[in-house]
C-alpha positions in Angstrom: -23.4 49.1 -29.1 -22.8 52.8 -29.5 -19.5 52.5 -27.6 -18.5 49.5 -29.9 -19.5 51.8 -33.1 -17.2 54.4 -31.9 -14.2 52.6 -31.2 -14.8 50.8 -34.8 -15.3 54.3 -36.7 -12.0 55.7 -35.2 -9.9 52.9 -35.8 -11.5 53.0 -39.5 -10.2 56.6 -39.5 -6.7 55.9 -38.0 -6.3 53.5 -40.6 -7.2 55.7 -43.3 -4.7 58.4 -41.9 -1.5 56.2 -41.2 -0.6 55.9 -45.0 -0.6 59.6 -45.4 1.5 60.2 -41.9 4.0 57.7 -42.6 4.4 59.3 -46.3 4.8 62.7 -44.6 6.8 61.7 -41.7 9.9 61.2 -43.8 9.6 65.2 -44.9 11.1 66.3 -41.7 14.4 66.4 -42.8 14.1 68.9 -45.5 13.8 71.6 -43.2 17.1 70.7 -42.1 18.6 70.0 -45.7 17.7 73.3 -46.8 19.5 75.0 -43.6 22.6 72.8 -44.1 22.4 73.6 -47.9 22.0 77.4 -47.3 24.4 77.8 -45.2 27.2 76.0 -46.2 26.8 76.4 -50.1 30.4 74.5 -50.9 31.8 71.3 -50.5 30.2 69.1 -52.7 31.0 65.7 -50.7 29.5 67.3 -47.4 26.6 67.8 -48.9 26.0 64.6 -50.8 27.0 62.9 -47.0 24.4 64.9 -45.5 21.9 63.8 -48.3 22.8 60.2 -47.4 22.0 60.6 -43.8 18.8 62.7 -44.2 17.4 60.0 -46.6 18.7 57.5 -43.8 17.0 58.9 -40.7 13.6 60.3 -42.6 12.3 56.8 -42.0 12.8 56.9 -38.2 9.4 58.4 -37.3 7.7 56.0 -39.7 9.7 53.0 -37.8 9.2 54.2 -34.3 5.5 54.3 -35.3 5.4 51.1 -36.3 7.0 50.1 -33.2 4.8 51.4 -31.6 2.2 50.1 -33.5 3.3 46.3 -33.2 3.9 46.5 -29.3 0.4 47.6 -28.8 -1.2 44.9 -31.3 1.0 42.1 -29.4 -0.3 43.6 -26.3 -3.9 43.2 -27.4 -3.3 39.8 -29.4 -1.9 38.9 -25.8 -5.0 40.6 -24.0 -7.5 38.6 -26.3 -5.5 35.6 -26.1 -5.9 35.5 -22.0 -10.0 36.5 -22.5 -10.0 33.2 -25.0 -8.4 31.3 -22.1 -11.0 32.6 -19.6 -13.7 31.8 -21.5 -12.9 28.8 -22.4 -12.6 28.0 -18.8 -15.5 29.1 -17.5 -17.2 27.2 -20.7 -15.8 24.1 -19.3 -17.1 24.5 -15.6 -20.7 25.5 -17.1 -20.0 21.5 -19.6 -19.1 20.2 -15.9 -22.0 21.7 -13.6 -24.3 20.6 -16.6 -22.9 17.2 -16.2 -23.2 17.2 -12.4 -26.7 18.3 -12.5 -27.6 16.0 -14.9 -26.0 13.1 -13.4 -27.6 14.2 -10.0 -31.3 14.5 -11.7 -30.6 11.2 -13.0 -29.8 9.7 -9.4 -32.7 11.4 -7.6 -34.6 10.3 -10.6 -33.9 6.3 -9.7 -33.6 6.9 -6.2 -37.3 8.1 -6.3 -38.5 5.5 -8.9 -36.1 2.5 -6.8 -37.9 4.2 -3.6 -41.6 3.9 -4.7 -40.4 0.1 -6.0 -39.9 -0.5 -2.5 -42.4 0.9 -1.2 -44.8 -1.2 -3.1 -42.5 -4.2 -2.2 -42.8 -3.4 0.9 -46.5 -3.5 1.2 -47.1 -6.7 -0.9 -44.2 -8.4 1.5 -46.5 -7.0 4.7 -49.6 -8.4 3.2 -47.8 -11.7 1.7 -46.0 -13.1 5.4 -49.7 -12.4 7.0 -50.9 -14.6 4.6 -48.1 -17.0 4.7 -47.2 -16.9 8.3 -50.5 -18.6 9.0 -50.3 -21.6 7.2 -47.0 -21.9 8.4 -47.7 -21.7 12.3 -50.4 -24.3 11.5 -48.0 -26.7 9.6 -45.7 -26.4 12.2 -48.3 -26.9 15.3 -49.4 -30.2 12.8 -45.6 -31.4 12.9 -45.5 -31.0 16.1 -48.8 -33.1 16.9 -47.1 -35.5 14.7 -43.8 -35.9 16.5 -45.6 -36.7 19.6 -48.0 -39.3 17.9 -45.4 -41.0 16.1 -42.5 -40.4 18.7 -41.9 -44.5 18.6 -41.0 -44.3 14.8 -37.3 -43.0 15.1 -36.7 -42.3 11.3 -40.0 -40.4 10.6 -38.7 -38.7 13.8 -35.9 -37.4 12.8 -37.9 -36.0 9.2 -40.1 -34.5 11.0 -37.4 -32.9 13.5 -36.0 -31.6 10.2 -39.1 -30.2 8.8 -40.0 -28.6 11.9 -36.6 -26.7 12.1 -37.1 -25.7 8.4 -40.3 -24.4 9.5 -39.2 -21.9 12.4 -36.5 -21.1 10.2 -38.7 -19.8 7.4 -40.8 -17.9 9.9 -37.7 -16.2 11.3 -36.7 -15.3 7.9 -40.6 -14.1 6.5 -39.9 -11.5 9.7 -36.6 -10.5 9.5 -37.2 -10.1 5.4 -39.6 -7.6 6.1 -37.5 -5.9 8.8 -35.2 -5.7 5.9 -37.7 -4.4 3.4 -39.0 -1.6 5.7 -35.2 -0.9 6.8 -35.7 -1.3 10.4 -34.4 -3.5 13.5 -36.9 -2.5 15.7 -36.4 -4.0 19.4 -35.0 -7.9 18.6 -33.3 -9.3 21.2 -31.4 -12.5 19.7 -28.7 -14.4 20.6 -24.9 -14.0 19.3 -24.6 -16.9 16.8 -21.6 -19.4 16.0 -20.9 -18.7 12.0 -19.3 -22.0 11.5 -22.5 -23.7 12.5 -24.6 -21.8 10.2 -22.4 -21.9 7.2 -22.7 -26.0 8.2 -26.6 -25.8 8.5 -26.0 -24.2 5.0 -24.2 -26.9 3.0 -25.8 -29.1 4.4 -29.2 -27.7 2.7 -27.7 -27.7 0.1 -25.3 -30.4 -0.6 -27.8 -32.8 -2.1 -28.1 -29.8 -5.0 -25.1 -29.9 -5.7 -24.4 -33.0 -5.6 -27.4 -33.5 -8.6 -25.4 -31.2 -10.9 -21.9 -32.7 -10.5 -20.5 -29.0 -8.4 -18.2 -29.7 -5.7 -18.1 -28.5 -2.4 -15.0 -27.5 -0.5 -14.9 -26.2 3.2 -12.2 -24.0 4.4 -13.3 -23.2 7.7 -10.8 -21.9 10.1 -11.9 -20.9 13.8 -13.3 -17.5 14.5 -15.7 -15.7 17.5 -19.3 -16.0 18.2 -20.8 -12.8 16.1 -22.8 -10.3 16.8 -25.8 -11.6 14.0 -28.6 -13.9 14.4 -27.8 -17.2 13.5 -30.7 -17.5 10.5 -30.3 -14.2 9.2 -25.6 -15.8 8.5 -27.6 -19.0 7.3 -29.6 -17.1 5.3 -27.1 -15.0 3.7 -24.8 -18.1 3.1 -27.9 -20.1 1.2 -28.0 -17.2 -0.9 -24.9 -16.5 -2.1 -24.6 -20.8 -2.6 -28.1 -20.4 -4.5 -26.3 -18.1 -7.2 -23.1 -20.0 -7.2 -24.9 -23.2 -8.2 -27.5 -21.4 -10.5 -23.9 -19.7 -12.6 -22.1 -22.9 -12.3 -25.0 -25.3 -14.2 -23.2 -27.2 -17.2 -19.6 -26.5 -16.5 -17.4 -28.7 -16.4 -15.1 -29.2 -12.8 -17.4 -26.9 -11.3 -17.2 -25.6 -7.8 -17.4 -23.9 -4.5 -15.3 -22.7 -1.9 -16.9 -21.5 1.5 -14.3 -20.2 3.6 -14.1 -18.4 7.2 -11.1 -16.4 7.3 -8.6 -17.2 10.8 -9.5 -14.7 12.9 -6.2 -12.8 14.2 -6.7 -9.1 15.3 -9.0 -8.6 17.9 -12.5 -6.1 17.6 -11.8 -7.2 13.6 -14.6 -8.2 11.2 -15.1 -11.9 10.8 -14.5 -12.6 7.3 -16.8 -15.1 5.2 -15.9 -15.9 1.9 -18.0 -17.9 -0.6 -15.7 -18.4 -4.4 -16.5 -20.4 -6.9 -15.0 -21.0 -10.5 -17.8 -19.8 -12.6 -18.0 -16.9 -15.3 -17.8 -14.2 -12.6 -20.3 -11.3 -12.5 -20.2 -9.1 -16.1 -18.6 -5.4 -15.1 -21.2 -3.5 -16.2 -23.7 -4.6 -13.6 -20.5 -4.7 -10.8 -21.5 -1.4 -9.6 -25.0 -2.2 -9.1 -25.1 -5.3 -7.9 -26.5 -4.6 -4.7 -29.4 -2.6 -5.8 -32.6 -4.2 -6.3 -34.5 -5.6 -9.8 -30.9 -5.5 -12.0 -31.6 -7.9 -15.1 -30.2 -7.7 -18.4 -29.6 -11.5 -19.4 -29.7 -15.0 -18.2 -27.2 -16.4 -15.1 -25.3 -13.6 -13.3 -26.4 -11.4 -15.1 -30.2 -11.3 -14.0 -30.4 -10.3 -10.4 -33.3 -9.6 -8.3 -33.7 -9.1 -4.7 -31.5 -11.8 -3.6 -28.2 -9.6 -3.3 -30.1 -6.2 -2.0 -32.2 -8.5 0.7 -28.5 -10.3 1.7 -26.6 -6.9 2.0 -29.9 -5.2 3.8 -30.3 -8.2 6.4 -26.4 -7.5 7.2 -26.8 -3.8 7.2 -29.1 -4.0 10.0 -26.8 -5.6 11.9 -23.4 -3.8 11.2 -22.4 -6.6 8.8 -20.8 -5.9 5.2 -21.0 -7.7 1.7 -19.0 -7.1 -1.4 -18.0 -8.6 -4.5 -14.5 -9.3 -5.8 -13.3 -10.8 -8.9 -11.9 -14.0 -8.1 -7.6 -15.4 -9.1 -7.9 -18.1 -11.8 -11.6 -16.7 -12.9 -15.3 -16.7 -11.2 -16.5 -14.4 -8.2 -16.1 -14.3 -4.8 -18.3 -12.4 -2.3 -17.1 -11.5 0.8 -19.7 -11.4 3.8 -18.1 -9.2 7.1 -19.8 -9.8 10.4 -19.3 -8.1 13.6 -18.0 -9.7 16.3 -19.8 -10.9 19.7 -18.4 -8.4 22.6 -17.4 -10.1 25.6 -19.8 -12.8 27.3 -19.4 -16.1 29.1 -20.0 -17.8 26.6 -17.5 -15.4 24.3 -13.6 -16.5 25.9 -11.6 -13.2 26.6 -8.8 -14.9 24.5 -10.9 -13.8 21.3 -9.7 -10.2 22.4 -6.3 -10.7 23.2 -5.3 -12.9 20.9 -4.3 -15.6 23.1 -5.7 -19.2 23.9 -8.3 -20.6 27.1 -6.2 -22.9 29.6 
């Protein structure tokens, strides 16, 4: 401050005196006249010349001042112009840290709360498949009394085949779920599985839905390898992904579905599983999250629960990939990528090298 009062109090001063200094400067050349004029008292023209040029240069101490004058304030106009820029600069990285901080507090902040949801999840789920595991082993153990009492009628047979499989196939997903939930594999040995079977086991489930609300079915399955998934956790994925298709697709005229395996031509690739269908597509403001659990905010596609984050965690635990992509022509497609099975004898070497089995 006392610096700052110093510097103003002599510039006050040095303004005060330039006036008189530039009113004075022009006095140096009378000096001069008066020497000229004493001693060289005749010839009037010489001397009125002389005037003429004296009153000319007088003002050259006064200009060079305010030469000097100018180059210093352009200096320091030029000075504070360059501070303003730096300033302004570091303004704008403290706006963007700010934002980065915030945005980061916000993200921890969800990540905690989505965390603690889990959690919770996680707990009831543990509780819940106790509870429903049970009941299941008994109706299973009752079917399979049943088959055995009633193995002369062939039809009831063959329900009762089909209820049994549906059985084991919900226990296999009440365990794997919670796998999912608690975000471990643990030690499962499984089998590799053939993807166009469960995609099959799949539509079939489902078919009769479909069929009931007028949505059509379309398979485009080309041949690909064994992968390295269980087969309930790629049916269990596909019934999903057809569940939402069918629940977007309700009243729309020419509805359908397309479930496609992609041909498989490089070797070591991804097998690719796609399941399109011609409905209003997922809204772009929930795109980003639509793998996260508990996003709502509307009816159809745009209320999701834990259907998506429980499809991308199952294939997570096994190196297997899911992702939306708007679909040509209108609607969604979601594209499911599964590892495939390495070598076996039951895997053909021709998988890898791209050729074909004699």
């Amino acid at each position: 401050m006392t610096s700052d009062a110093g510097e103003g109090g002599g510039l006050n001063r040095s303004r005060k005196r330039n006036p008189l200094v530039l009113w004075v400067s022009g006095a140096w050349v009378l000096p001069l006249l008066g020497i000229v004029f004493l001693f060289h008292p005749g010839f009037l023209f010489a001397k009125v010349a002389i005037s003429v040029l004296a009153v000319l240069l007088a003002p050259l101490p006064a200009l060079l001042y305010a030469r000097g004058q100018r180059d210093r304030l352009i200096a320091r106009a030029a000075n504070a112009e360059e501070e303003a820029a730096q300033l302004k600069l570091q303004l704008e990285t403290v706006r963007y840290r700010t934002s980065r901080l915030r945005e980061e507090l916000q993200a921890a902040d969800r990540q905690a709360r989505l965390s603690h949801q889990l959690t919770l999840l996680g707990q009831f789920t543990a509780g819940f498949m106790h509870e429903f595991n049970n009941p299941l082993a008994i109706v299973a153990g009752r079917i399979e009394v049943l088959l055995d009492e009633r193995k002369e009628d062939a039809a009831l047979c063959t329900d009762l085949q089909q209820m049994l499989k549906e059985s084991r196939y919900m226990g296999k997903i009440a365990s794997t779920l919670l796998q999912a939930l608690r975000r471990e594999r643990g030690g499962e040995v499984f089998d590799t599985s053939v993807p166009q079977k469960a995609l099959a086991e799949a539509l079939h489930a489902l078919q009769p839905t479909a069929d009931s609300e007028g949505v059509r079915l379309v398979e485009e399955i080309a041949e690909a390898p064994r992968v390295d998934v269980p087969e309930h956790v790629v049916g269990e994925v596909v019934r999903g992904l057809l569940s939402n298709a069918l629940e977007a697709l309700k009243g729309r005229d020419e509805a359908a579905i397309w479930v496609r395996i992609e041909p498989y031509r490089t070797a070591g690739a991804k097998v690719v599983v796609k399941i399109e269908d011609n409905g209003p597509g997922v809204p772009e403001n929930i795109r980003e999250h639509l793998f996260e659990p508990f996003v709502s905010s509307g009816a159809g596609r745009e209320r999701l629960g834990l259907g998506l984050f429980l499809a991308a965690s199952l294939l997570d635990m096994y190196d297997g990939r899911i992702r939306y992509e708007a679909r040509n022509g209108g609607g969604a497609s979601f594209v499911v990528e599964l590892p495939p099975a390495r070598f076996t004898r039951g895997q053909p070497y021709h998988w890898f090298a791209g050729g074909t089995t004699e």
